[in-house]
N, C-alpha and C positions, 0 to 999 in steps of 0.2 A: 528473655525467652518466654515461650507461653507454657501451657498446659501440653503437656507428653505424654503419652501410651509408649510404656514397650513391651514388645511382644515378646512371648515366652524364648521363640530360640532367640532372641540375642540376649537374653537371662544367661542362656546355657551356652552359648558361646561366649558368655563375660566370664561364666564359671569353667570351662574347661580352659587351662593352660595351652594347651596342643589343638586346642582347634582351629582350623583354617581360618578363620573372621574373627577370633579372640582381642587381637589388640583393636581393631575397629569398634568391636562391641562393647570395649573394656571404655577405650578413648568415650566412646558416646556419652556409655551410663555416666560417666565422671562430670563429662560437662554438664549433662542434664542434671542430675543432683546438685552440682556448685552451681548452676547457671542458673535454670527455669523458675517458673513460678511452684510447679509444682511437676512432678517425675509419679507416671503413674502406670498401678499395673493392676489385672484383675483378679479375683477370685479362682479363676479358670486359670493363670498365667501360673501365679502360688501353686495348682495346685499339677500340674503339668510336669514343673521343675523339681517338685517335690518327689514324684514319681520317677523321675531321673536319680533322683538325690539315693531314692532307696535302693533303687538299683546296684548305685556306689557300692554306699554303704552299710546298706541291711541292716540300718536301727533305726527304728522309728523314733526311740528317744534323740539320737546323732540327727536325723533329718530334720526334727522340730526345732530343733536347738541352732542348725543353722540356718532354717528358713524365719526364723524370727529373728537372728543378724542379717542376714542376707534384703532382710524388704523392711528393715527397722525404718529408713530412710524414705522410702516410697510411701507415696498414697495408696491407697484400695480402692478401686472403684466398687461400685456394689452390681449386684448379680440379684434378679427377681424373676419371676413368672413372665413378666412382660418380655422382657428382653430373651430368656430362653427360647418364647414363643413365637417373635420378631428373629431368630435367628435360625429355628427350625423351617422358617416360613419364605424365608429371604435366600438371595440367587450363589450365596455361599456355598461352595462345594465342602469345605472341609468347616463340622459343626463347631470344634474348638476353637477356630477362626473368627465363625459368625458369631458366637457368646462374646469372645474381647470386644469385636468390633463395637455389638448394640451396647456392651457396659461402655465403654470409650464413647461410644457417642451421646448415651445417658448422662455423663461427665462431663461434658461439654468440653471433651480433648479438641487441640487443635490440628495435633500431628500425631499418628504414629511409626513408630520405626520399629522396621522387620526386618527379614532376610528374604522374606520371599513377596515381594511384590505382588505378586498375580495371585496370590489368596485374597489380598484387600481390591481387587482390581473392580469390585462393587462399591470400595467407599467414597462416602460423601467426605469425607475425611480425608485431609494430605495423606500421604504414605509416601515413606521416604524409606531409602538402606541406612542403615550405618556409616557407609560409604556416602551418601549425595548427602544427609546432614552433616559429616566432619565436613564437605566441601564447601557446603553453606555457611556454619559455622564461621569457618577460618576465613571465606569474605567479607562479612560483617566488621 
C-alpha cells in the first residue's frame, strides 16, 4: 500500500463506538497502519479531533494524553504559510478541508480517505470512503 491521508471524521468515527461508519473507519485505520507505507494525518486533523475529545471529556490533560496514543502510530504531515494560503485561495468550500488537502498533497499522499467525498471533489488526489477502499483492499 502507498502513502494515506485520513481525514479527521473517520478519526472520529474510528473513536466513537456507536457511530454509524465506526467499524468501517475502524477496519480501514487498522489496515492502513498494518499495511501502508506510511498512514498519515495533519496538523488540522490532531487538532479537530482533539476539540471533539474536549468536548467528551473536559481535560485538557485527559485529551493530550489521548491524542498522543491516539496518532503515536501516524505520520504528521506539516502545515505552513504556503499551504494555509493555497487553501484559503483554492475552490474548497470548507477551510478545514482545504489545509489537510494542501498538507496531503505537500506529503506527497497518494490517497485520501474521508466520509464526505464531495469536500475533496477539487483534489488532485484519489479520494476514496472507508467503504470503496475496504472494497479495494479485499480485491487485491
Amino acid at each position: 500500500m502507498r502513502n494515506i491521508f485520513i481525514d479527521a471524521n473517520v478519526i472520529i468515527d474510528w473513536l466513537v463506538s456507536d457511530a454509524l461508519n465506526h467499524n468501517h473507519c475502524k477496519k480501514t485505520i487498522e489496515l492502513t497502519l498494518n499495511n501502508s507505507r506510511n498512514t498519515w494525518v495533519s496538523p488540522t486533523t490532531i487538532a479537530i479531533t482533539s476539540y471533539f475529545l474536549h468536548k467528551q471529556f473536559q481535560s485538557t490533560k485527559k485529551v493530550k494524553a489521548l491524542s498522543a496514543s491516539i496518532y503515536a502510530p501516524f505520520k504528521i504531515t506539516t502545515e505552513n504559510e504556503d499551504i494555509v494560503r493555497n487553501a484559503m485561495q483554492s475552490k474548497f468550500t470548507d477551510l478545514e478541508d482545504a489545509i489537510q488537502y494542501f498538507s496531503a498533497l505537500n506529503s506527497k499522499i497518494d490517497v485520501i480517505i474521508t466520509q464526505n467525498l464531495h469536500d475533496f471533489k477539487h483534489s488532485d488526489i484519489a479520494v476514496l470512503s472507508p467503504e470503496m477502499f475496504l472494497q479495494l483492499y479485499n480485491r487485491a
